[in-house]
LUMRO-647989 format. One record per atom (N, C-alpha, C): residue number from 1; residue in one letter; atom name; x, y, z. Coordinates in steps of 0.001 Angstrom, whole numbers. Example, Ala and Ser with C-alpha at 12.3 -4.5 7.8 and 13.67 -1.06 7.14 Angstrom:
BEGIN
  num  residuo  atomo       px       py       pz
    1        A      N    13190    -5690     7800
    1        A     CA    12300    -4500     7800
    1        A      C    13200    -3300     7800
    2        S      N    12850    -2250     7080
    2        S     CA    13670    -1060     7140
    2        S      C    12900       30     7870
// end
This chain:
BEGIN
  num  residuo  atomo       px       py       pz
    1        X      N    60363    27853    28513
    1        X     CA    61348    27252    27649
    1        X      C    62583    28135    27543
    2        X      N    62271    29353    27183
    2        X     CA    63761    30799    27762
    2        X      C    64628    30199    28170
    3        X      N    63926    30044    29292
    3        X     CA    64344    29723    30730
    3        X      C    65615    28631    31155
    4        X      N    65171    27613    30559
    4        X     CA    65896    25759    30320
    4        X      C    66860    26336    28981
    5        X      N    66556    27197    28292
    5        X     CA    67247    27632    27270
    5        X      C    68824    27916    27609
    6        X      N    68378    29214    28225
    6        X     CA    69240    29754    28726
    6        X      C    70301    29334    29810
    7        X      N    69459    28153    30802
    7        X     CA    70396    27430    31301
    7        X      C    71466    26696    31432
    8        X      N    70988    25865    30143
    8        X     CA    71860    25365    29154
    8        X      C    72805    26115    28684
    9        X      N    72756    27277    28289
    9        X     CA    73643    27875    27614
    9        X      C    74733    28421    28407
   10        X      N    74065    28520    29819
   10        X     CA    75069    29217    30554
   10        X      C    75812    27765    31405
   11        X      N    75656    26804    31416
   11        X     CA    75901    25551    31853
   11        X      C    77166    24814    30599
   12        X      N    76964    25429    29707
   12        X     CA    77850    24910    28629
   12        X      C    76967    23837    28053
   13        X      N    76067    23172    27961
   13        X     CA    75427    22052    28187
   13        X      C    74820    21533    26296
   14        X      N    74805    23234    25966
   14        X     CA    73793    23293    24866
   14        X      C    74050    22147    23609
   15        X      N    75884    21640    23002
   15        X     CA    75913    20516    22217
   15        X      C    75338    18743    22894
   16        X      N    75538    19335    23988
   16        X     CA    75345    17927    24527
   16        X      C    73708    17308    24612
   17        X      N    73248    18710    24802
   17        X     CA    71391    17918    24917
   17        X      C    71026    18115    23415
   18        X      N    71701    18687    22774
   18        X     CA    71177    18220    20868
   18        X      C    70304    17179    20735
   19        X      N    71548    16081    20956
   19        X     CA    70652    14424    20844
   19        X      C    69456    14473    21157
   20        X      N    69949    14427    22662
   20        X     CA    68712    14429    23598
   20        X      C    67152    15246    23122
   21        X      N    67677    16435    22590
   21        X     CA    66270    16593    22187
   21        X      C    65418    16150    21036
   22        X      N    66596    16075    19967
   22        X     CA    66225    15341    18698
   22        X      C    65282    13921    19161
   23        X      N    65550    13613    20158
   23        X     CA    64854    12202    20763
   23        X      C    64012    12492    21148
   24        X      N    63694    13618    22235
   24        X     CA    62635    13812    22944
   24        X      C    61594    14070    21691
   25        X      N    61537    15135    20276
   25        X     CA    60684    15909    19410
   25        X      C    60238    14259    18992
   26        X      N    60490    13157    18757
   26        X     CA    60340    11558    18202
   26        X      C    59251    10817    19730
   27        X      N    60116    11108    20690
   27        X     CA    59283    10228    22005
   27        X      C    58889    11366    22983
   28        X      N    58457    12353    22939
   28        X     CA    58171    13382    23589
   28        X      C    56787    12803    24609
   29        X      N    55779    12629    23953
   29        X     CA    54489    12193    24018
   29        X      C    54833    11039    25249
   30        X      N    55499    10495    25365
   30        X     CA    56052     8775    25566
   30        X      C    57018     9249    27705
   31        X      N    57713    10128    26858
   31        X     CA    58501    10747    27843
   31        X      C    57731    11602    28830
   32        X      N    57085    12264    28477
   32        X     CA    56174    13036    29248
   32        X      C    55076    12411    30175
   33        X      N    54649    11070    29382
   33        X     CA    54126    10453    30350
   33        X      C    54792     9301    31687
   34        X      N    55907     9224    31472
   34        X     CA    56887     8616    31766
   34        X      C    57426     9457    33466
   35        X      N    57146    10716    33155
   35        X     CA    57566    11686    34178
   35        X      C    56439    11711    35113
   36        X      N    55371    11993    34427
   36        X     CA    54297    12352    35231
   36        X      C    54180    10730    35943
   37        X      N    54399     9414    35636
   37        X     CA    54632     8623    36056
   37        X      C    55318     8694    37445
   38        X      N    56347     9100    37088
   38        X     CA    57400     8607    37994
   38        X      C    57375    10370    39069
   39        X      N    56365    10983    39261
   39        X     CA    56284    12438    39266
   39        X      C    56378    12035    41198
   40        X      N    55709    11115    42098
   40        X     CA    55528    11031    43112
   40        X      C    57529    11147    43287
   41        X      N    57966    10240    43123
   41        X     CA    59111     9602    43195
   41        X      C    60337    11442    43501
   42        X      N    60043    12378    42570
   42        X     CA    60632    13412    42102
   42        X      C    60063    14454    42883
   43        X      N    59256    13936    43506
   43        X     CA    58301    15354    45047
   43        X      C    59454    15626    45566
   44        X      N    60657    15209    46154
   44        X     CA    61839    15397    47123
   44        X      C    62616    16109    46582
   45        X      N    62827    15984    44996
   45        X     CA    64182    16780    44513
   45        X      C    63225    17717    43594
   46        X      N    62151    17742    43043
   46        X     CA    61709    19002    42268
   46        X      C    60081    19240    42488
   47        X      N    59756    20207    42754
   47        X     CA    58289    20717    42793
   47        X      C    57520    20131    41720
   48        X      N    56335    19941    41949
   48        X     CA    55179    19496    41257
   48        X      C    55053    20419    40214
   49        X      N    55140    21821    40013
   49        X     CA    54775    22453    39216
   49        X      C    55775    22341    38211
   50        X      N    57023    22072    38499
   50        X     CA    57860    21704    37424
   50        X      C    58002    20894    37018
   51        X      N    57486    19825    37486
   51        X     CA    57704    18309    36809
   51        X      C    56655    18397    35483
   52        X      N    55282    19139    36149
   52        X     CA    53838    19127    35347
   52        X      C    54495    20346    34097
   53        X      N    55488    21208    34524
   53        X     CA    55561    22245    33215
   53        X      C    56785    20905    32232
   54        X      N    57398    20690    32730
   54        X     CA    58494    19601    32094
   54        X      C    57365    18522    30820
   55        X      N    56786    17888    31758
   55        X     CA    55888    17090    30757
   55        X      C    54773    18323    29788
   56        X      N    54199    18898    29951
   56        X     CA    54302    20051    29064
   56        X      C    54469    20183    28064
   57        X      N    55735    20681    28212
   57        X     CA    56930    20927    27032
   57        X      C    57134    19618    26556
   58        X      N    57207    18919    27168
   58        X     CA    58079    16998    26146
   58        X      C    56618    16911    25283
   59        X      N    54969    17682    25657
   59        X     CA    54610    16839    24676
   59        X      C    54096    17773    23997
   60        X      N    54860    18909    23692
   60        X     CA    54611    19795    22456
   60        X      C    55722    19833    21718
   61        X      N    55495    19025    20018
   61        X     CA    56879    19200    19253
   61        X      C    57095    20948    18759
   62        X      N    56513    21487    18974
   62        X     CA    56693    22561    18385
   62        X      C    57859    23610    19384
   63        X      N    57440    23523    20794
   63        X     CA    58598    23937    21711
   63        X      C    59834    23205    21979
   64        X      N    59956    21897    21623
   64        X     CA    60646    20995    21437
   64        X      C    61849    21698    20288
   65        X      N    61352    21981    18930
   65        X     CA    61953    22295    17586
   65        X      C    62322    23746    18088
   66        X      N    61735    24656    18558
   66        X     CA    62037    26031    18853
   66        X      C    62854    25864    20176
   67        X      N    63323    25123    20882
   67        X     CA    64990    24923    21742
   67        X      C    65886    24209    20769
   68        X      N    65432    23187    20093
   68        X     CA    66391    22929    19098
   68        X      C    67342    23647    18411
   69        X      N    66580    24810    17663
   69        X     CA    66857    25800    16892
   69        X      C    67758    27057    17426
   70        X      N    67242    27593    18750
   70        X     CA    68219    27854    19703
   70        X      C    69448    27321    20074
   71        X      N    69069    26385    20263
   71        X     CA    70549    25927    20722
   71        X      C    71458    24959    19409
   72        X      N    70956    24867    18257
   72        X     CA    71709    24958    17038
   72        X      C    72164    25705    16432
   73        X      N    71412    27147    16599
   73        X     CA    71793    28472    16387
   73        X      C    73302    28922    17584
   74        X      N    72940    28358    18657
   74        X     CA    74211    28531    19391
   74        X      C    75423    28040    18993
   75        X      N    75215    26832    18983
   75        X     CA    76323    26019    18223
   75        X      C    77000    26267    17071
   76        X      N    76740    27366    16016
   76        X     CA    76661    27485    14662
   76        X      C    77861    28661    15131
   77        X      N    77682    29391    16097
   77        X     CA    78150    30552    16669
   77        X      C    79579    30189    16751
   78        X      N    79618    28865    17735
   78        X     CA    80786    28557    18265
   78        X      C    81845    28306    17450
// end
């Protein structure tokens, strides 16, 4: 999670996926299965191990709220 953290941050990205995550911590569960769904489809542009860590994370609210917080804490900065 660092990791996507930090990406974001260095991407400029961090107000913009706010929403987005506020949505995901609500449909996380929903989304995650949604990926692993569509996970064959995503073999060409991203490794298996990341798709499987991606859904993961969408279906734990607790890492969900702790990037939130990060990157609201960023924002607070700006």
């Amino acid at each position: 999670m660092e990791e996507w953290v930090r990406r974001l941050r260095e991407a400029g990205l961090g107000p913009a996926v706010i929403p987005l995550l506020e949505t995901a911590r609500a449909l996380g569960f929903v989304a995650a299965q949604a990926l692993l769904l569509g996970q064959p489809l995503l073999t060409g542009l991203v490794d298996a191990a990341t798709v499987q860590g991606a859904a993961d994370w969408l279906e734990d609210p607790q890492q969900i709220a702790q990037a939130l917080e990060r990157l609201e804490g960023e924002k607070d900065l700006l």
